[in-house]
N, CA, C and O atoms as a GROMACS GRO file, in nm:
protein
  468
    1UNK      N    1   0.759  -0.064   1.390
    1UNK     CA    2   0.742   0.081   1.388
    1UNK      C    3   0.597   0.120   1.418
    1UNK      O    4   0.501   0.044   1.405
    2UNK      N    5   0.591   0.311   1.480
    2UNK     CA    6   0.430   0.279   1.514
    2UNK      C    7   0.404   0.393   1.434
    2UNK      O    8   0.491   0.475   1.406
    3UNK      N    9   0.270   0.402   1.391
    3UNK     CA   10   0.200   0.521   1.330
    3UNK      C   11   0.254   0.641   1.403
    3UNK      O   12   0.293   0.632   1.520
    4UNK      N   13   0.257   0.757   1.332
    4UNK     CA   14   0.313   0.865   1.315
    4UNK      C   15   0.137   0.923   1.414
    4UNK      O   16   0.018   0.930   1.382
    5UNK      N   17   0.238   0.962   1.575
    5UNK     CA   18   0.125   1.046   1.645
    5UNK      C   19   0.050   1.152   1.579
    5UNK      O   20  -0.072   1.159   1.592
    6UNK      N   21   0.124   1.246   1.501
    6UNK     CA   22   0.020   1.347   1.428
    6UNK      C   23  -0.041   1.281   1.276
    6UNK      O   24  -0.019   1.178   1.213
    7UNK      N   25  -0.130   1.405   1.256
    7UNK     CA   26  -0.158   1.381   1.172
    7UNK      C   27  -0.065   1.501   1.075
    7UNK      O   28  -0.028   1.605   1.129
    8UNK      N   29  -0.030   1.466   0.906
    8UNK     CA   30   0.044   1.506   0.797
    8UNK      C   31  -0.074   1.632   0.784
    8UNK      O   32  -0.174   1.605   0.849
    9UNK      N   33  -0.079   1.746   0.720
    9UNK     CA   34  -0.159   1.821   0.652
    9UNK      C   35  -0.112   1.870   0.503
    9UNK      O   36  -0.008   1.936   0.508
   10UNK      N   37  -0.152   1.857   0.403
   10UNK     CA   38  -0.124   1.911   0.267
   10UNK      C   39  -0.233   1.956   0.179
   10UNK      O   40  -0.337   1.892   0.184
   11UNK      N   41  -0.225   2.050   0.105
   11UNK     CA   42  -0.363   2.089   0.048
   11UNK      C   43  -0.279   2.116  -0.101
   11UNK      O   44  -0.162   2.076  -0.107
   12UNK      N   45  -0.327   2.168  -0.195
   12UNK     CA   46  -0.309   2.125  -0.336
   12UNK      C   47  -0.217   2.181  -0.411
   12UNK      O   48  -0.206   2.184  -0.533
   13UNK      N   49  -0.126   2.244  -0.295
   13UNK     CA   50   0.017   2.366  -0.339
   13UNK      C   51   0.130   2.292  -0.287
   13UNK      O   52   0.242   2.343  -0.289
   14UNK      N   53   0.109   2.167  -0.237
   14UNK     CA   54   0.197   2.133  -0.179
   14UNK      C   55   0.266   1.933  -0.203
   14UNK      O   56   0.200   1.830  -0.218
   15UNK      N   57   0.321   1.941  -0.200
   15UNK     CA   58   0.349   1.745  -0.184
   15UNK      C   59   0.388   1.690  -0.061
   15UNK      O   60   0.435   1.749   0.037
   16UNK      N   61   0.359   1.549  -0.078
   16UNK     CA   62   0.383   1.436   0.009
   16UNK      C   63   0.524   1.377   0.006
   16UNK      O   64   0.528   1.269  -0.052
   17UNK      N   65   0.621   1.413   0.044
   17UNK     CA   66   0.777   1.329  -0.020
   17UNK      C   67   0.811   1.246   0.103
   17UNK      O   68   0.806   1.310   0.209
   18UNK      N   69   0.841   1.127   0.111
   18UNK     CA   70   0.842   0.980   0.161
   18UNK      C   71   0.992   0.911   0.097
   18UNK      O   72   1.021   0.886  -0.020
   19UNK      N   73   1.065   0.893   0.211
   19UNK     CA   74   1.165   0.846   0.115
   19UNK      C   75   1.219   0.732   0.248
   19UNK      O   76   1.234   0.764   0.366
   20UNK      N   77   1.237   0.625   0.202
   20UNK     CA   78   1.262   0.522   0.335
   20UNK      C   79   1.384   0.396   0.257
   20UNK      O   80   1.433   0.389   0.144
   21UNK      N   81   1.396   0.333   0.350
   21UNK     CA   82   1.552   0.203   0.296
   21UNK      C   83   1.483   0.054   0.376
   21UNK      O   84   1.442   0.038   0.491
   22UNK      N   85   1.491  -0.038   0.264
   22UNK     CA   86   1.435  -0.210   0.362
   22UNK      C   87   1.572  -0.254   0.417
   22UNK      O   88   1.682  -0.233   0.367
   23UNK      N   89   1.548  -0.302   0.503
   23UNK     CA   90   1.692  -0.384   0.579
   23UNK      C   91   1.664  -0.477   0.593
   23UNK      O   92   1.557  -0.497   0.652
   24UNK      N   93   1.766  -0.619   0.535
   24UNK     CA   94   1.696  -0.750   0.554
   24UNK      C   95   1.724  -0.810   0.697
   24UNK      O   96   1.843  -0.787   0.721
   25UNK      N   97   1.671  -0.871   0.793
   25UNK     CA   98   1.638  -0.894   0.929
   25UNK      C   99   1.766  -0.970   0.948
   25UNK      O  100   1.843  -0.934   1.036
   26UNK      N  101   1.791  -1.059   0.881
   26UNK     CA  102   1.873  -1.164   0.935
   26UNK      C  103   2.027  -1.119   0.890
   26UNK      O  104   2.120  -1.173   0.949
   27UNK      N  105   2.053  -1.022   0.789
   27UNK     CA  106   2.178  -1.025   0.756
   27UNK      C  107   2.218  -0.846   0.786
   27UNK      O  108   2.331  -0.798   0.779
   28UNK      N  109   2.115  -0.784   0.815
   28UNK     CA  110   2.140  -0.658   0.786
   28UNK      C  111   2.220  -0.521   0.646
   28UNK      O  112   2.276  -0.411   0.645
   29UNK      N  113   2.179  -0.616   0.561
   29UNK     CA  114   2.157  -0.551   0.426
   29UNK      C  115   2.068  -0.500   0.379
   29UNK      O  116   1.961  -0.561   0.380
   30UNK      N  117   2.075  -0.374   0.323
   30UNK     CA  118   1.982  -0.279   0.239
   30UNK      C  119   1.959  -0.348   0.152
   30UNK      O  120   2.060  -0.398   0.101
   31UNK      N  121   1.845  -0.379   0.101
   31UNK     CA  122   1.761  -0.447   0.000
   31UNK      C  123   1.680  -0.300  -0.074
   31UNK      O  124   1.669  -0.180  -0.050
   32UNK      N  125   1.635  -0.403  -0.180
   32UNK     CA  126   1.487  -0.356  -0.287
   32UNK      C  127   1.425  -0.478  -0.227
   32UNK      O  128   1.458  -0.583  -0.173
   33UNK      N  129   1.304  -0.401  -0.268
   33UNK     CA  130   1.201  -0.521  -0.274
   33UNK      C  131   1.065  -0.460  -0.416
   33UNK      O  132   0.978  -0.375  -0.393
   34UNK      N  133   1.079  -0.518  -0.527
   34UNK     CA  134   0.989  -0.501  -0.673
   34UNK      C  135   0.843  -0.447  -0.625
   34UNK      O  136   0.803  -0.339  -0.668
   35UNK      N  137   0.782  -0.506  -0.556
   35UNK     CA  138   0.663  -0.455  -0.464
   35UNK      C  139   0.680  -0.397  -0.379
   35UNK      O  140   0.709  -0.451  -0.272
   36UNK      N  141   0.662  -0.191  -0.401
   36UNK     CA  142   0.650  -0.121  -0.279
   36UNK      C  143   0.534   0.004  -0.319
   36UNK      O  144   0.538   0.083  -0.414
   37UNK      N  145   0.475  -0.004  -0.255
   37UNK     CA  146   0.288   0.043  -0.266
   37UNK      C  147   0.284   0.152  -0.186
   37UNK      O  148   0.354   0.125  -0.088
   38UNK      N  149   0.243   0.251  -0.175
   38UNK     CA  150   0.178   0.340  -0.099
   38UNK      C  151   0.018   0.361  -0.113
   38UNK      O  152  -0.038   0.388  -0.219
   39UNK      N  153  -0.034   0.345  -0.010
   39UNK     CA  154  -0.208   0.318  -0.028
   39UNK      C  155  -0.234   0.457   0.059
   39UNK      O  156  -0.162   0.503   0.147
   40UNK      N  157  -0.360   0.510   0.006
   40UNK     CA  158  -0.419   0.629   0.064
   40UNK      C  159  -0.557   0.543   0.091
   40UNK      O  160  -0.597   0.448   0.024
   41UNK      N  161  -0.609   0.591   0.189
   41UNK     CA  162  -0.746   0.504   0.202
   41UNK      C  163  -0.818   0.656   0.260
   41UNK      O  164  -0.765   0.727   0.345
   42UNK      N  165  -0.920   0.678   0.207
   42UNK     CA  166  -1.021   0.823   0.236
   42UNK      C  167  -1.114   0.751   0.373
   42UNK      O  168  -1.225   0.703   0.351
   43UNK      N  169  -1.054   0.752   0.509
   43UNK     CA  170  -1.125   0.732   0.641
   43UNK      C  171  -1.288   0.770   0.671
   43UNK      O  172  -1.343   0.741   0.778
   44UNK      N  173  -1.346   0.830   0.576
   44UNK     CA  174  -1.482   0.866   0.535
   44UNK      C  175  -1.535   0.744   0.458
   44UNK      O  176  -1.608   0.651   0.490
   45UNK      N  177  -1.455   0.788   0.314
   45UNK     CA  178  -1.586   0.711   0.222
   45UNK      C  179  -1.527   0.547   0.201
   45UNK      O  180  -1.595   0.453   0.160
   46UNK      N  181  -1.368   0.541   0.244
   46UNK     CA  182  -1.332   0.413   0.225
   46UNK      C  183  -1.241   0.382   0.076
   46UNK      O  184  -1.174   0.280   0.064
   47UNK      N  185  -1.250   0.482  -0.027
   47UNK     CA  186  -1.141   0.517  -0.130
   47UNK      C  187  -1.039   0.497  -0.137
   47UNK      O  188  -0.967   0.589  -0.098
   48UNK      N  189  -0.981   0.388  -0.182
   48UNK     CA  190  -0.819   0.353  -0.226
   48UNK      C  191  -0.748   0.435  -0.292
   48UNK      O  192  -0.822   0.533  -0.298
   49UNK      N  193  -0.664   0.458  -0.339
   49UNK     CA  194  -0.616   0.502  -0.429
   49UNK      C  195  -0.415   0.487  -0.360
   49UNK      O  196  -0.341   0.530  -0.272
   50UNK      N  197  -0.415   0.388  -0.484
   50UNK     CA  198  -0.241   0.314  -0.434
   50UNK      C  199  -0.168   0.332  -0.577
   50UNK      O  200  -0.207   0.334  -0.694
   51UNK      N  201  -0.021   0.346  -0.497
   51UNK     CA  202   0.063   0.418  -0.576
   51UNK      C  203   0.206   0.348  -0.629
   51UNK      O  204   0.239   0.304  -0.518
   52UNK      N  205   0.302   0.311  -0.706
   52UNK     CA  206   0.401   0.260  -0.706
   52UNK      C  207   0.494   0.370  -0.626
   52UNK      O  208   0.502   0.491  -0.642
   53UNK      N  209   0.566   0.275  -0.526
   53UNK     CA  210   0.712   0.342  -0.487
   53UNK      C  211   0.797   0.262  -0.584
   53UNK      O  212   0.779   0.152  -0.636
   54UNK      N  213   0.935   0.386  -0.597
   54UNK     CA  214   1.025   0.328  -0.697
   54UNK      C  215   1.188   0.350  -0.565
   54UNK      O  216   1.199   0.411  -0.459
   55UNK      N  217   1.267   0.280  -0.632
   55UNK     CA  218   1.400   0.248  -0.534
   55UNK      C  219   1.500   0.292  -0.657
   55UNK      O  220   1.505   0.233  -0.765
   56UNK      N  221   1.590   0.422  -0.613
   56UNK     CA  222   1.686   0.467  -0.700
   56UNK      C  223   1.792   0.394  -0.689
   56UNK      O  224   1.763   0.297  -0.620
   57UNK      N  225   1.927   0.391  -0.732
   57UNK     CA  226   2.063   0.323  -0.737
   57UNK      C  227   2.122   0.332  -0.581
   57UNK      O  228   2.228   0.272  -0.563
   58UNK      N  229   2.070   0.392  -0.481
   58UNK     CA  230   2.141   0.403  -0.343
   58UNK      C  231   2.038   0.307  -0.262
   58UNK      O  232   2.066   0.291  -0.143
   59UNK      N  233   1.929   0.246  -0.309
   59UNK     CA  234   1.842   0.129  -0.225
   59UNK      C  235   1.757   0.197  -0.142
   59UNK      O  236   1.735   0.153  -0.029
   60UNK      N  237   1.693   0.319  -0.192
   60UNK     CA  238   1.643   0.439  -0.102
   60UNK      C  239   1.467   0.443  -0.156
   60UNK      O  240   1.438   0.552  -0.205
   61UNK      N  241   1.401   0.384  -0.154
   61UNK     CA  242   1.298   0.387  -0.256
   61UNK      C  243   1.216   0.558  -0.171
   61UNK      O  244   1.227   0.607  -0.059
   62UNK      N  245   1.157   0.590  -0.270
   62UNK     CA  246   1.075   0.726  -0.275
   62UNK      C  247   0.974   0.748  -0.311
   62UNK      O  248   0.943   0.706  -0.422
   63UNK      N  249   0.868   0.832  -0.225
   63UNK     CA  250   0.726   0.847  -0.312
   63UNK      C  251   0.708   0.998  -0.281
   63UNK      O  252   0.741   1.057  -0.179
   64UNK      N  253   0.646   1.048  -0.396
   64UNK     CA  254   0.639   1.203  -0.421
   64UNK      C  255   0.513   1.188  -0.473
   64UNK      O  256   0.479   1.124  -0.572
   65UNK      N  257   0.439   1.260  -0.388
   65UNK     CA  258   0.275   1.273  -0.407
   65UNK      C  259   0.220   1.462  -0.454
   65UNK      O  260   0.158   1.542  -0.383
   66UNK      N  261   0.258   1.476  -0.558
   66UNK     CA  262   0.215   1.640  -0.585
   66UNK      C  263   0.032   1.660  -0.561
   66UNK      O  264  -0.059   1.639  -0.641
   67UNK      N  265   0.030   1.690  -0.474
   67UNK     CA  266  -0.131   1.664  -0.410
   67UNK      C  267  -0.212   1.721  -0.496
   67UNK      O  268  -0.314   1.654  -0.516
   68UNK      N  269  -0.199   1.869  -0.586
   68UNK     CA  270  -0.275   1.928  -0.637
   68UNK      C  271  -0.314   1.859  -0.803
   68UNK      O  272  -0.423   1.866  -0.860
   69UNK      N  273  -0.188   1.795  -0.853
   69UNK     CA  274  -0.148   1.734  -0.963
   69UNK      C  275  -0.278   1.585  -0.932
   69UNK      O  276  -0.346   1.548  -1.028
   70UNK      N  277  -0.292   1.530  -0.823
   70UNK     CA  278  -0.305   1.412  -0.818
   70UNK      C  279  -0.464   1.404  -0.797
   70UNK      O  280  -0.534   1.307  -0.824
   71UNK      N  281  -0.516   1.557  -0.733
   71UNK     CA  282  -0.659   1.551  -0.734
   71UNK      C  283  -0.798   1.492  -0.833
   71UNK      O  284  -0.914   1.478  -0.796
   72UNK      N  285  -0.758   1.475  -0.922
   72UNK     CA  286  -0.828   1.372  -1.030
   72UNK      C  287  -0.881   1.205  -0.952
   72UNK      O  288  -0.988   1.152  -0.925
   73UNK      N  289  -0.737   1.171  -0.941
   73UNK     CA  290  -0.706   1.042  -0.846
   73UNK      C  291  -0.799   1.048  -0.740
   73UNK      O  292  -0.874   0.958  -0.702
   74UNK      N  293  -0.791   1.137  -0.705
   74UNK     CA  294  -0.845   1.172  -0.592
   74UNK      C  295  -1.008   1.174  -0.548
   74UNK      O  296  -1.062   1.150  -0.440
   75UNK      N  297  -1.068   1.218  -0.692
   75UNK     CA  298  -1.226   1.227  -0.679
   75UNK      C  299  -1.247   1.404  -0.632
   75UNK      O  300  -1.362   1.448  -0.637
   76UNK      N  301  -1.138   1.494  -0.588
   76UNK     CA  302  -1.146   1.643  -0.553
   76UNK      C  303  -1.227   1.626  -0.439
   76UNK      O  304  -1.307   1.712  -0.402
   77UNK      N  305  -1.207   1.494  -0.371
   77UNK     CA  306  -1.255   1.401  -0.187
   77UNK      C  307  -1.152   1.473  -0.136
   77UNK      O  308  -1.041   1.424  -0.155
   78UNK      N  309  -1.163   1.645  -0.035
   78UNK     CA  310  -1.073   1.668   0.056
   78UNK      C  311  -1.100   1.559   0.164
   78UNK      O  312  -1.183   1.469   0.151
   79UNK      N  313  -1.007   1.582   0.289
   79UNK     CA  314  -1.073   1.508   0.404
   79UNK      C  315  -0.928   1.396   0.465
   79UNK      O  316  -0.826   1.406   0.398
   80UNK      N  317  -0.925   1.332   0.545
   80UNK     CA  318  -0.853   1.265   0.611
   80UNK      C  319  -0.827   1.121   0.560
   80UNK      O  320  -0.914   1.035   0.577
   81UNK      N  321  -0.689   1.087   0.485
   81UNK     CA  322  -0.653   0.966   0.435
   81UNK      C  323  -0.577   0.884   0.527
   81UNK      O  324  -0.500   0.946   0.600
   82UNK      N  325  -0.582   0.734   0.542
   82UNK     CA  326  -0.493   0.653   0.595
   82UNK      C  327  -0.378   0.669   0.500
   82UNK      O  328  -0.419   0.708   0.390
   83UNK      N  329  -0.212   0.648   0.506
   83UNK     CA  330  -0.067   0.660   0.501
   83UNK      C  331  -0.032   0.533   0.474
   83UNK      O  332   0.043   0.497   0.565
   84UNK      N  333  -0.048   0.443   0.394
   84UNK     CA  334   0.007   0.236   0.476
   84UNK      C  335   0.097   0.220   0.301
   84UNK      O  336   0.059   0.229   0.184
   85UNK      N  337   0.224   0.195   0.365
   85UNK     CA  338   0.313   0.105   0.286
   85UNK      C  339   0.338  -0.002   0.301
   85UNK      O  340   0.376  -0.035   0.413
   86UNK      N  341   0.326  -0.105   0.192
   86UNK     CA  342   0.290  -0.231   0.169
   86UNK      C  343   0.428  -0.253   0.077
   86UNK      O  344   0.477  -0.185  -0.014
   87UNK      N  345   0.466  -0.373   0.139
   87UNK     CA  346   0.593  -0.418   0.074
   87UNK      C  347   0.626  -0.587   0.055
   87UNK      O  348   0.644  -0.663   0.150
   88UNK      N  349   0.629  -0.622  -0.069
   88UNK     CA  350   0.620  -0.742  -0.097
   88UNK      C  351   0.698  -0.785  -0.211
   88UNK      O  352   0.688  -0.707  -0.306
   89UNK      N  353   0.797  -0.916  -0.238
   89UNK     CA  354   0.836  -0.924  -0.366
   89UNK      C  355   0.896  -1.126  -0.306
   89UNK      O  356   0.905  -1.184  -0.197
   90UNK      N  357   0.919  -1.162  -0.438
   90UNK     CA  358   0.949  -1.302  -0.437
   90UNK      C  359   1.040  -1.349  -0.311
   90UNK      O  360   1.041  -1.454  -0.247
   91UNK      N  361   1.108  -1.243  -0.301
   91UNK     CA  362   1.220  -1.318  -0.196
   91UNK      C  363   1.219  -1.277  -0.051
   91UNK      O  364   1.292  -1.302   0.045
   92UNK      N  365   1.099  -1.198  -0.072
   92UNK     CA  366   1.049  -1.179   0.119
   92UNK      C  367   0.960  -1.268   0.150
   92UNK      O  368   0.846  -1.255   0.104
   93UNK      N  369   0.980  -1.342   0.207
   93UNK     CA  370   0.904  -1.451   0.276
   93UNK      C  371   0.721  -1.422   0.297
   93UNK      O  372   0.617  -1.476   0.259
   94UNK      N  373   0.760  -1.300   0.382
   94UNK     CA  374   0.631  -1.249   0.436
   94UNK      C  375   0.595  -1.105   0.422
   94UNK      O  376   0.624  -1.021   0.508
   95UNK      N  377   0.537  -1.081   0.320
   95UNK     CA  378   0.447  -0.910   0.244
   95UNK      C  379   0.411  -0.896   0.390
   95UNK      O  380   0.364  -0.977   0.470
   96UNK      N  381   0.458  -0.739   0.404
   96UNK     CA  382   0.368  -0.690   0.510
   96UNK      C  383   0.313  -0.530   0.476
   96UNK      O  384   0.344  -0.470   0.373
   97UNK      N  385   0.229  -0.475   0.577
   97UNK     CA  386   0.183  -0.384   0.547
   97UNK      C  387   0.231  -0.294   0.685
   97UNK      O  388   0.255  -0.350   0.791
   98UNK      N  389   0.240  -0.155   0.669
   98UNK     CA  390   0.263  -0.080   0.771
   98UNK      C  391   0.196   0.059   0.768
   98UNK      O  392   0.241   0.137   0.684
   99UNK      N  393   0.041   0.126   0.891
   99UNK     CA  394   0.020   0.213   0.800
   99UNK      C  395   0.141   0.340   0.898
   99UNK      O  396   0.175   0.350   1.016
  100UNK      N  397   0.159   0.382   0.827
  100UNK     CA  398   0.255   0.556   0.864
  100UNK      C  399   0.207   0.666   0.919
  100UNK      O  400   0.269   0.728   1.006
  101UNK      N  401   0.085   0.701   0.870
  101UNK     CA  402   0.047   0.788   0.922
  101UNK      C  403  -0.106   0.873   0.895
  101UNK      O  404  -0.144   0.851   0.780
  102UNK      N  405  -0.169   0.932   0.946
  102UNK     CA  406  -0.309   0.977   0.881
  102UNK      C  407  -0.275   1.169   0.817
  102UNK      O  408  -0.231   1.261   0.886
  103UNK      N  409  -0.308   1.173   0.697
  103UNK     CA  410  -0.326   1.265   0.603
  103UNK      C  411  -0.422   1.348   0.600
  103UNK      O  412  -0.531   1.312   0.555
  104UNK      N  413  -0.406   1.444   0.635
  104UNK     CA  414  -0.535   1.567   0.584
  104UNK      C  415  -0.518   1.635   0.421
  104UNK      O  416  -0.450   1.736   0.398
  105UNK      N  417  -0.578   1.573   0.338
  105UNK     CA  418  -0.530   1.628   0.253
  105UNK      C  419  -0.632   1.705   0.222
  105UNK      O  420  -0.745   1.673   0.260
  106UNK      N  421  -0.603   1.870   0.114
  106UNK     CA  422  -0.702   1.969   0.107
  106UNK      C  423  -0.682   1.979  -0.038
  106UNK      O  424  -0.567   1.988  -0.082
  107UNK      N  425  -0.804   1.979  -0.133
  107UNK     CA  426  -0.813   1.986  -0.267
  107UNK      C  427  -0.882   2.094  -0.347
  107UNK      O  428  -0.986   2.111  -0.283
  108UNK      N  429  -0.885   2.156  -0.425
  108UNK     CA  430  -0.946   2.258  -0.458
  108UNK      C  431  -1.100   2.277  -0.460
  108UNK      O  432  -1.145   2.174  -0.511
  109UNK      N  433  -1.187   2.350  -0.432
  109UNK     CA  434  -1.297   2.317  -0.463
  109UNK      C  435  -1.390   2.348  -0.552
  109UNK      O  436  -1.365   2.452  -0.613
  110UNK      N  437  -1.495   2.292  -0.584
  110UNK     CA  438  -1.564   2.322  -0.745
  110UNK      C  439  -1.505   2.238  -0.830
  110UNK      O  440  -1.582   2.232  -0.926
  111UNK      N  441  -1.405   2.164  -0.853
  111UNK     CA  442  -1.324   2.135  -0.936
  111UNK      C  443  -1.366   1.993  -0.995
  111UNK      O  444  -1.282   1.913  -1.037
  112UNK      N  445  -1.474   1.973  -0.995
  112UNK     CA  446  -1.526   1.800  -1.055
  112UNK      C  447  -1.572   1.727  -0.916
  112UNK      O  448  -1.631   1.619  -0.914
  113UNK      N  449  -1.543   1.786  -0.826
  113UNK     CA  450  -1.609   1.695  -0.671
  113UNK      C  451  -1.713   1.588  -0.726
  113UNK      O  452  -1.802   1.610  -0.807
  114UNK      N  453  -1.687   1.481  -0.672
  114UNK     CA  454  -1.768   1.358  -0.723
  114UNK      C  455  -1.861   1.356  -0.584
  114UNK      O  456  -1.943   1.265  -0.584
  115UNK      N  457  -1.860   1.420  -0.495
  115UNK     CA  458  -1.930   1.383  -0.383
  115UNK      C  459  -1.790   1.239  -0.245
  115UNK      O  460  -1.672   1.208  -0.237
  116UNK      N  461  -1.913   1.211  -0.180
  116UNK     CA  462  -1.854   1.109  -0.072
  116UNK      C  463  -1.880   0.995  -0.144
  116UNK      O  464  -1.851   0.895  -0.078
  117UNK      N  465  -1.935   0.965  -0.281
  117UNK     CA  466  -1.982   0.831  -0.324
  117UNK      C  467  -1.805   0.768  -0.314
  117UNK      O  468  -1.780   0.651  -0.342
   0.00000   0.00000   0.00000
């Protein structure tokens, strides 16, 4: 799969909802896999900030990012994040990473801004 040509925009009224299914290669079954990550990486200062995805009873795992809720996490660092889900667990041979897409995310301001540190 390739990165998502645009870029996402969300600012602090709004969420991130991500909802995707693993298919195993060789048999074509919907799987879980115990390790599924969503990583934000701040394309400026270099800031991680990674998240558990969870997989409901239909093998559908989901990530819901309430942007305004999450600004803490965040450092109140508006600005442009890398998108990369990372998926790994005992019985996948080979963890891989995939990034999705680049994020503009917009955060309130005044609000504890730590700076670009």
């Amino acid at each position: 799969p390739n990165k998502a040509q645009s870029s996402l925009n969300a600012d602090y009224h709004q969420k991130i909802l991500m909802r995707f299914q693993l298919k195993d290669r060789l048999n074509g079954q919907y799987m879980t896999a115990h390790q599924t990550f969503v990583r934000l990486t701040n394309l400026k200062s270099k800031q991680e900030i990674i998240f558990v995805s969870e997989a409901d009873g239909t093998l559908t795992n989901k990530f819901d990012l309430d942007v305004g809720a999450s600004a803490n996490e965040f450092g109140f660092q508006s600005g442009k994040y890398s998108v990369e889900l990372i998926v790994g667990d005992a019985i996948i041979e080979n963890p891989f990473s995939w990034t999705l897409a680049d994020a503009e995310l917009t955060f309130p301001e005044g609000s504890g801004a730590k700076g670009d540190g």
